[in-house]
C-alpha positions as CSV (number, residue, x, y, z in Angstrom):
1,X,0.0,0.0,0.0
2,X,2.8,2.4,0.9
3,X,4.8,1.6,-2.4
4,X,1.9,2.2,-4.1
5,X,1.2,5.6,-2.4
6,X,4.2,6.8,-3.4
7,X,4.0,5.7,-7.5
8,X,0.6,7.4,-7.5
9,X,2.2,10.7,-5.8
10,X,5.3,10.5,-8.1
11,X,3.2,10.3,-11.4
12,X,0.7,12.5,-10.8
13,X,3.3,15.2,-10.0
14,X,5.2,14.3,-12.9
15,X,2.7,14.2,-15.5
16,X,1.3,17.9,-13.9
17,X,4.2,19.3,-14.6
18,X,5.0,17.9,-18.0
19,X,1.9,18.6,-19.5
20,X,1.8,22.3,-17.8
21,X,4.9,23.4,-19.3
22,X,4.4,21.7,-23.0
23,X,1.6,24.3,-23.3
24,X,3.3,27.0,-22.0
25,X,4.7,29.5,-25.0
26,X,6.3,32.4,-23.7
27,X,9.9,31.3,-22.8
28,X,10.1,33.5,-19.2
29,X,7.0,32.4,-18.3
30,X,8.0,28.5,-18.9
31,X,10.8,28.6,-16.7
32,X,8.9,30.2,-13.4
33,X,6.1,27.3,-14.5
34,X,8.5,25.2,-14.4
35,X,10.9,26.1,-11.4
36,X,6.7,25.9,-9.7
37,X,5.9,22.7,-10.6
38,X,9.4,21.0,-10.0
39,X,9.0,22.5,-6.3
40,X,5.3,21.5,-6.0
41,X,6.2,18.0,-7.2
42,X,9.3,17.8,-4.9
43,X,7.6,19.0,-1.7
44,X,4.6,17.2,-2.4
45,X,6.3,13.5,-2.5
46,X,8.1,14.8,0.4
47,X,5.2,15.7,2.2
48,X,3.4,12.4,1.3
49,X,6.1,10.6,2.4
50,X,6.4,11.9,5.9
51,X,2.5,12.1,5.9
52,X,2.1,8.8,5.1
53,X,4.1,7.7,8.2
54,X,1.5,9.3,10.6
55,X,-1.3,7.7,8.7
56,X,-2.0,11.2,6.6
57,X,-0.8,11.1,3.4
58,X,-2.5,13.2,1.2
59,X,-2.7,16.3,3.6
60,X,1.2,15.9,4.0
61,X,1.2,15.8,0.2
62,X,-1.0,18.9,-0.6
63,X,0.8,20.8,2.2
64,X,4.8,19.7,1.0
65,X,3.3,20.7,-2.6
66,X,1.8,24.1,-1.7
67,X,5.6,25.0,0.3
68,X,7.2,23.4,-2.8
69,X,5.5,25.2,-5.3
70,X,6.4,29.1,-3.6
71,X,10.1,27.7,-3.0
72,X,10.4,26.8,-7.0
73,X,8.6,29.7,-8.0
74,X,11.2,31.8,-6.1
75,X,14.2,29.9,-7.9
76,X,12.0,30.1,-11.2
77,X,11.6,33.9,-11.1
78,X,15.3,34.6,-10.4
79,X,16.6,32.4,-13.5
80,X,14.0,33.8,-15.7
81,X,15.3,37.2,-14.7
82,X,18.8,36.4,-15.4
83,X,17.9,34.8,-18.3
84,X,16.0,37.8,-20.1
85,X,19.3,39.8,-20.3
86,X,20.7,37.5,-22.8
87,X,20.3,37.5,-26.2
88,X,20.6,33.4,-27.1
89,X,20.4,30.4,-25.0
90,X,24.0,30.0,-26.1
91,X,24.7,33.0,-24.2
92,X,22.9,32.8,-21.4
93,X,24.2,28.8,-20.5
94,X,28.2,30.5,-21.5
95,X,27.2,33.0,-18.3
96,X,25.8,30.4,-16.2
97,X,28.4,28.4,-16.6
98,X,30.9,31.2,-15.9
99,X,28.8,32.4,-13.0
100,X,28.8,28.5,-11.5
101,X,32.9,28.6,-11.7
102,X,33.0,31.8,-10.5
103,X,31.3,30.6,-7.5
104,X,32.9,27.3,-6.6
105,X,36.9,28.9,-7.5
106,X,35.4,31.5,-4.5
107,X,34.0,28.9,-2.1
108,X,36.7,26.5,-2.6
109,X,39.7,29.2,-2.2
110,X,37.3,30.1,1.2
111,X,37.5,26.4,1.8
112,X,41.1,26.2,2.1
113,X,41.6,29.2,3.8
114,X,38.9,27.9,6.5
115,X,40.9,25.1,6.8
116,X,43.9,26.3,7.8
117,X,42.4,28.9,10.2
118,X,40.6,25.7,11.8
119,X,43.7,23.9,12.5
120,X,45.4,27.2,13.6
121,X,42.8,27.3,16.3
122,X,43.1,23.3,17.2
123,X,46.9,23.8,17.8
124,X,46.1,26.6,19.3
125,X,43.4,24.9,21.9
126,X,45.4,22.1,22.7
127,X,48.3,24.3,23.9
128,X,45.8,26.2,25.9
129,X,44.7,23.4,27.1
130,X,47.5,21.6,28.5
131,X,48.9,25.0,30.4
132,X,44.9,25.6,31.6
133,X,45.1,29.3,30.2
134,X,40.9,30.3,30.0
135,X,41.6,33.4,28.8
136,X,42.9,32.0,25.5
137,X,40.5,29.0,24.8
138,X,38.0,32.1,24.9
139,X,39.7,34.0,22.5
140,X,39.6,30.8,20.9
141,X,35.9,30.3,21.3
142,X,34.7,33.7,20.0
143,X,37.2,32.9,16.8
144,X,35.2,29.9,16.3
145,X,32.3,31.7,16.9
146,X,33.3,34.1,14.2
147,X,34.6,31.3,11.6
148,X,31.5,29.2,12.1
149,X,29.0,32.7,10.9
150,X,31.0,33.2,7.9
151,X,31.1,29.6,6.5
152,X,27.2,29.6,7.2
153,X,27.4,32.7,5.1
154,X,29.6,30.9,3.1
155,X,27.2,27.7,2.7
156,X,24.5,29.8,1.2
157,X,26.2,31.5,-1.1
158,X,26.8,28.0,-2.2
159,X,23.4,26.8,-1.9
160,X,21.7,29.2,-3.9
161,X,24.0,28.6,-7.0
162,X,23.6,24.4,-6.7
163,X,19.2,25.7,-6.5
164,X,19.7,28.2,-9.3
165,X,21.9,25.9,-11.8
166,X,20.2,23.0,-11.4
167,X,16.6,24.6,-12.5
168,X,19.1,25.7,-15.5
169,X,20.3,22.2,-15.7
170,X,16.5,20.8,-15.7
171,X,15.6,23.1,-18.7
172,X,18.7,22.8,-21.1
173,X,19.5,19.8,-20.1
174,X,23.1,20.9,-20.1
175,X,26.2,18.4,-19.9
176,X,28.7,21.5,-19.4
177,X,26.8,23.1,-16.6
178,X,25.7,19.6,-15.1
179,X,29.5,19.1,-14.2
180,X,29.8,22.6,-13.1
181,X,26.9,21.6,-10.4
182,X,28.2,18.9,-9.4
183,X,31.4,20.3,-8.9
184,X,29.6,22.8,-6.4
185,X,27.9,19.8,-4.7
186,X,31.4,18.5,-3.9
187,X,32.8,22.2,-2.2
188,X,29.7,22.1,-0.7
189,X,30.1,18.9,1.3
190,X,34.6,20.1,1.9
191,X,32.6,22.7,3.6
192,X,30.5,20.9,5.7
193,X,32.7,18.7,7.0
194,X,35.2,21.8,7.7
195,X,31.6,23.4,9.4
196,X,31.7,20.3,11.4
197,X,35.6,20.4,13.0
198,X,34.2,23.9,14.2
199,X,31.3,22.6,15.7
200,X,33.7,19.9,16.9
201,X,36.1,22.2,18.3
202,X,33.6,24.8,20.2
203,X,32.1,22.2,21.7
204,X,35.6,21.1,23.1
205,X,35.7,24.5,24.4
206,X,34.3,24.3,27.9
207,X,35.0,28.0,29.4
């Protein structure tokens, strides 16, 4: 019954937003229909899927589809913003594409920099440590405090572009920009696991 709760929630989405944006003309217009129903469909197997565990399905369904839907219009709306400036697909996936590297050479030179920074502070914590000076394993703490803010600033940054991209990805079909997302994806997770050695570290941080 479950399995086939699912397949029913799965097709229905996907043959909504298939048939929507088949009929749809106007090329800005397609892509916020699109970014619309991809969210709608997305939240709304979510939402059946978590519903489904409590016994209600098909509300979890219509409510992940209706938080889905205003989260891909949102990503919909920016592309097709971006996208109006250019004169030629061509031209518009060349900027993408350019925008993507641009973001992931920033993120991943942040990266390293993080990383070094993080095991400036470890050394730096376990010499505190050993001679018991509190004053410096605050200093230390409110560093962390600092370092941990700016890669969460850092993580959306990141975020938005994997989102943005891979509605591109999802209209063009693009093989170019497909590797330039994935590419994000992987300074994405370097990041989180340098995000968690700071949450590591703080948390060593008893003062």
């Amino acid at each position: 019954m479950k399995n086939l709760f699912l397949r029913s929630t799965a097709a229905v989405t996907a043959l909504a937003f298939v048939t929507s944006c088949a009929n749809i003309k106007d090329d800005q217009t397609r892509t916020r229909t699109e970014g619309t129903l991809a969210g709608g469909a997305i939240g709304a197997l979510a939402g059946g899927i978590i519903g489904h565990q409590s016994g209600r399905g098909f509300e979890g369904a219509l409510i992940g589809a209706g938080i889905g839907s205003l989260a891909g219009l949102a990503v919909g709306d920016h592309v097709a913003r971006k996208k109006a400036r250019y004169a030629s697909q061509e031209a518009w996936l060349d900027a993408c594409i350019a925008q993507a590297e641009r973001v992931n050479s920033n993120a991943r030179a942040f990266n390293r920099s993080l990383s070094s920074k993080i095991s400036n502070l470890e050394s730096r914590y376990a010499s505190a440590k050993a001679s018991g000076n509190k004053a410096e394993m605050r200093n230390i703490k409110q560093a962390v405090v600092v370092l941990q803010q700016e890669s969460r600033e850092q993580g959306k940054v990141v975020d938005t572009e994997i989102k943005e991209q891979s509605s591109v990805v999802s209209q063009t079909g693009s093989s170019g920009l497909s590797n330039r997302v994935t590419q994000l994806r992987s300074t994405r997770s370097s990041l989180s696991s340098n995000q968690d050695r700071l949450a590591d570290l703080g948390n060593q941080i008893d003062v």
